[in-house]
C-alpha positions in Angstrom: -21.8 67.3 44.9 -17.7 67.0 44.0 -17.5 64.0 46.7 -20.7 62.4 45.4 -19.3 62.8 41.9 -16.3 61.2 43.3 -17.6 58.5 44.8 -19.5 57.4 41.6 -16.6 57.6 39.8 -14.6 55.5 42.4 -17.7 53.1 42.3 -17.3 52.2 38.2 -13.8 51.9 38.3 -13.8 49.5 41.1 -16.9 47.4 39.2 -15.0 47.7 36.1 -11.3 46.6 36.8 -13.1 43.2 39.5 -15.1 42.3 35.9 -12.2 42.3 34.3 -10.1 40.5 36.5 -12.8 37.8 37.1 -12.8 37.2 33.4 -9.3 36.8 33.0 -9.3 34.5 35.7 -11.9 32.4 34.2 -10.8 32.4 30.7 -9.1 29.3 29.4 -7.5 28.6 26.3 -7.9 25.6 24.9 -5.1 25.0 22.1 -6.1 21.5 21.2 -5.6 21.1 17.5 -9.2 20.7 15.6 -9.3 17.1 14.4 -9.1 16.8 10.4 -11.8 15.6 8.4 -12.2 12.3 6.0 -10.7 14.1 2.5 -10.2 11.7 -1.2 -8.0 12.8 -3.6 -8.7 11.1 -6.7 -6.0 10.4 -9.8 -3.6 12.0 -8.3 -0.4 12.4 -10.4 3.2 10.7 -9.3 5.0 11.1 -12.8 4.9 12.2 -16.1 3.3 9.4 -17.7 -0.6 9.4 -17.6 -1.1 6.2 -16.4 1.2 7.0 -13.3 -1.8 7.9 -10.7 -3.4 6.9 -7.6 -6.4 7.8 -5.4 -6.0 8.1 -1.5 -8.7 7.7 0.8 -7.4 9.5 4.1 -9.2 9.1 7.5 -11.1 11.3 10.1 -8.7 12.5 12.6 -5.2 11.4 11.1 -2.0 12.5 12.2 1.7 11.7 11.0 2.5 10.0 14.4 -0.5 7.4 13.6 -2.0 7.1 10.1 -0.2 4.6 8.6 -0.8 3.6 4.7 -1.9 0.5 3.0 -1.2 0.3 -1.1 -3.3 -1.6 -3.1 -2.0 -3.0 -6.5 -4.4 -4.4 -8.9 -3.4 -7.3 -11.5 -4.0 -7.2 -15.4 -0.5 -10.0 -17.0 1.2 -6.1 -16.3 -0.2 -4.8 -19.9 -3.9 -4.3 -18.4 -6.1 -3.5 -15.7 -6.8 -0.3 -13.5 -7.6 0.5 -10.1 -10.9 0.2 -9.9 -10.0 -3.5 -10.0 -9.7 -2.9 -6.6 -12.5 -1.3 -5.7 -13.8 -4.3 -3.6 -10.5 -3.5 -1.6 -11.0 -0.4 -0.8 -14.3 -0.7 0.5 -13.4 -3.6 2.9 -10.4 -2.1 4.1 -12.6 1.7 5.1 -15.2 -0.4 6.5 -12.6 -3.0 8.6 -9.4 0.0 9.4 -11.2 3.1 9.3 -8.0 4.8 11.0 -5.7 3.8 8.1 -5.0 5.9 4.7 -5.6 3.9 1.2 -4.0 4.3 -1.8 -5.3 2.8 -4.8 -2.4 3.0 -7.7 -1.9 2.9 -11.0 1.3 2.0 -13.4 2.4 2.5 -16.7 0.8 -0.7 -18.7 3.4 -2.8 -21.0 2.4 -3.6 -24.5 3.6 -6.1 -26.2 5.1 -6.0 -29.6 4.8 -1.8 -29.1 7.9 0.2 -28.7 7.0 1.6 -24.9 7.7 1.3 -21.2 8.9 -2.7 -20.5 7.2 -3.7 -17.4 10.4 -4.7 -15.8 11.5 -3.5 -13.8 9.6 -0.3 -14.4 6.7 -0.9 -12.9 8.8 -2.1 -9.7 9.9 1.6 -10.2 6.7 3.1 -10.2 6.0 1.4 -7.2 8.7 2.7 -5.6 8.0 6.8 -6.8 4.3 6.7 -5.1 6.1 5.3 -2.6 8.5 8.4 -2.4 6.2 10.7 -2.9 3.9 9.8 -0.1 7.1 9.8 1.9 7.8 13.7 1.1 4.3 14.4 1.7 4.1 13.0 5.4 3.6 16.9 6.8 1.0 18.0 4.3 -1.1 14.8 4.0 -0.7 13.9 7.7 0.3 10.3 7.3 3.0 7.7 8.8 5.7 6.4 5.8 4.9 3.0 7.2 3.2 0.9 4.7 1.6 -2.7 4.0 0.9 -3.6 0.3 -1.7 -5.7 -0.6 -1.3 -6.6 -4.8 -3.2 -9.4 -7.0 -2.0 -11.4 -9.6 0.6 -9.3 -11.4 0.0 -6.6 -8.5 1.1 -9.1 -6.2 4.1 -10.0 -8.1 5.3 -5.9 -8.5 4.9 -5.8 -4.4 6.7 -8.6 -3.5 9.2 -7.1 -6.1 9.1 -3.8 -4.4 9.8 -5.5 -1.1 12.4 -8.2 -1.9 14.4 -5.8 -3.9 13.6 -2.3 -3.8 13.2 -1.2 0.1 16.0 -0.8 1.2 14.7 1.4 4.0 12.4 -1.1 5.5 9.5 1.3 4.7 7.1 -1.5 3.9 5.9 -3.8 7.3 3.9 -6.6 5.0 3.3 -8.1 1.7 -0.2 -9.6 0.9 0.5 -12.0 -2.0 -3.1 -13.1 -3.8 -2.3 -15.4 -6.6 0.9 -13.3 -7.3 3.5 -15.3 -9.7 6.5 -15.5 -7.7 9.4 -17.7 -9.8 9.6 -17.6 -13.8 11.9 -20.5 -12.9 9.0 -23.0 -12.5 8.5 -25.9 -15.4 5.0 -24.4 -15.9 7.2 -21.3 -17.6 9.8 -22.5 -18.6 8.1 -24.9 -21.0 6.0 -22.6 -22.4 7.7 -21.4 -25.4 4.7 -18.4 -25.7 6.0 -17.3 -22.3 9.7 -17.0 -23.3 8.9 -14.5 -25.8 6.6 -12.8 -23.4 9.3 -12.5 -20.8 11.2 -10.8 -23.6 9.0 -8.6 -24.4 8.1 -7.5 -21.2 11.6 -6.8 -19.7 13.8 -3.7 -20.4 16.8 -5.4 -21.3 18.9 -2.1 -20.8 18.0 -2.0 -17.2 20.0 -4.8 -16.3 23.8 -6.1 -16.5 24.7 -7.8 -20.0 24.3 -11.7 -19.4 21.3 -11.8 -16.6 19.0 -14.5 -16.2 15.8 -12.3 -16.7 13.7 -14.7 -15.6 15.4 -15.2 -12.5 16.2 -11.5 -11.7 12.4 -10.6 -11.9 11.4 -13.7 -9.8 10.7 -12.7 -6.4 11.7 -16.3 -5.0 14.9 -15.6 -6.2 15.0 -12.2 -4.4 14.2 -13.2 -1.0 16.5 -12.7 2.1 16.5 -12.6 5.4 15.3 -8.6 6.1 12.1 -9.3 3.4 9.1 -8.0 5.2 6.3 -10.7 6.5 4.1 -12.2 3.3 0.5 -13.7 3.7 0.1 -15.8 0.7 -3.4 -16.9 -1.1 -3.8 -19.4 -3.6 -5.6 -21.4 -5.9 -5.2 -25.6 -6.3 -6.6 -25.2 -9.8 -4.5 -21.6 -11.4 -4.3 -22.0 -14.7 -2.6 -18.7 -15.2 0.0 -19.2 -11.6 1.1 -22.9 -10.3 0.5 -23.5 -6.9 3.8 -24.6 -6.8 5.0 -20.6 -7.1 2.8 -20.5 -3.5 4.4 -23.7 -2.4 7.9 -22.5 -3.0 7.6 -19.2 -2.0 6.8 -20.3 1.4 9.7 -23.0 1.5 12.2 -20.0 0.8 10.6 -17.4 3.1 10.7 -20.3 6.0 14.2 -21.4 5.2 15.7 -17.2 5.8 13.1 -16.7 8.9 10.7 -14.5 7.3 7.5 -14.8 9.0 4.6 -15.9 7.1 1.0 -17.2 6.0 0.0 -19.8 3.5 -3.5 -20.3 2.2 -4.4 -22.2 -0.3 -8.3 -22.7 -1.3 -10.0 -25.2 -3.7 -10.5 -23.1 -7.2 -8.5 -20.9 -9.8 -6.7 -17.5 -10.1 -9.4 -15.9 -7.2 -11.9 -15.8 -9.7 -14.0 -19.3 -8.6 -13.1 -19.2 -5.0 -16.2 -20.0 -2.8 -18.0 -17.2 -0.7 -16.2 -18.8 2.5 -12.8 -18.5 0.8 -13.6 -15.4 0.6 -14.3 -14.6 4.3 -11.8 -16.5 5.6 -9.0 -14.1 3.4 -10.5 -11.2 5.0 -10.1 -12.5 8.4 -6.7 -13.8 7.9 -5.4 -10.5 6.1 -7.3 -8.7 8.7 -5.1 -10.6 11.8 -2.2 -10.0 9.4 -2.9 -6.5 8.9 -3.0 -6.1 12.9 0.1 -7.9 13.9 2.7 -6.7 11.6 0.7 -3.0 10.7 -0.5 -1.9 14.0 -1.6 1.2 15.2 
């Protein structure tokens, strides 16, 4: 009965330690990281100021190696507007870059003839802090600090500000310039008496050394050089708020440094009367654009 007992014993043992090694064996651990999912963050706050927010769209999947960011800036004579100006943006860019985070900002509005914020160069500088902060937050938001900036009308003239002058890292790869006023230098300006004063009013005359040419020094035709990132321009034969000829020169003085560039101009005004094939063929060219000089 003992050897019996024994041999039972002896029996389990043996079953029990050849299960457990056959399930070690056949174990494997699989440490892949679990994709993240789609997440939008809506007005979310870059300063102290109310108006200083932005919502970001951030893709299935993203990672800080390959999520890189396109900014949208929306236009409004810099004392008006939002981002849901942009809203048409937004969509095309999910539906035609689905791997690429979106931010949609906001900036501190001028207004005229009321002590406040000066747009210049202060909205240049809020720009540049959602910029910075979506730079700090690389790890956390899981995102590449390598951006393209897409801006309209006065939007298009704070990016190519922000570029020409203010990235001095080389953060931002392109500049997508729709109807954007580029030189305050033009006759269509500078004989506008109304505009003088308006210039005045919009500049913060304590940001800048005694004796500048303010409308020069917020110009961004007068800020290009050689290291400004590659610009795709759209424009209008019939603006009655920006001259073609801020299109036309802008494109002279990019080609003269060796900036690489687009030009487009389309029969219409400031975007507003441009023809449903206008409208496609920006898409596709700011699509190509996009690709070449924001690729993933």
């Amino acid at each position: 009965m003992k050897n019996i007992l024994q041999k039972l014993i002896f029996v389990i043992l043996l079953v029990f330690l050849t299960a457990s090694c056959n399930s070690g064996s056949n174990d494997v651990i699989d440490d892949t990281p679990t994709p993240l999912d789609a997440a939008v963050y809506l007005n979310v706050s870059y300063g102290t100021n109310a108006q200083q927010i932005y919502d970001i769209y951030l893709p299935e999947g993203r990672t800080k190696e390959n999520t890189k960011v396109i900014v949208l800036v929306h236009g409004g004579g810099w004392t008006s507007g939002d981002k849901a100006d942009m809203t048409n943006f937004v969509v095309y860019l999910q539906e035609n870059f689905p791997d690429y985070a979106i931010v949609n900002t906001n900036y501190i509005l001028a207004e005229i003839g009321i002590p406040g914020t000066p747009a210049f160069p202060n909205q240049f500088l809020d720009l540049e802090s959602v910029l910075f902060q979506l730079k700090n937050q690389e790890d956390e938001l899981q995102i590449k600090a390598e951006f393209g900036i897409i801006g309209t009308s006065a939007g298009a003239h704070i990016a190519l500000m922000y570029d020409y002058s203010y990235d001095v890292t080389n953060q931002v790869k392109f500049v997508a310039d729709i109807v954007g006023p580029t030189d305050f230098l033009d006759p269509f300006y500078t004989d506008d008496s109304n505009f003088a004063f308006a210039l005045q009013a919009l500049v913060d005359e304590g940001a800048y050394p005694e004796g500048t040419n303010y409308a020069q020094a917020v110009s961004p035709l007068h800020q290009v050089t050689a290291i400004s990132s590659p610009t795709i321009l759209f424009y209008g034969n019939q603006d009655p708020l920006v001259p073609l000829s801020n299109g036309v020169n802008l494109e002279a003085a990019l080609n003269n440094v060796g900036v690489l560039n687009s030009f487009t101009v389309y029969n219409g005004g400031h975007g507003d009367n441009w023809s449903a094939a206008d409208f496609l063929d920006l898409q596709v060219k700011l699509r190509t654009f996009i690709q070449t000089y924001l690729p993933l």
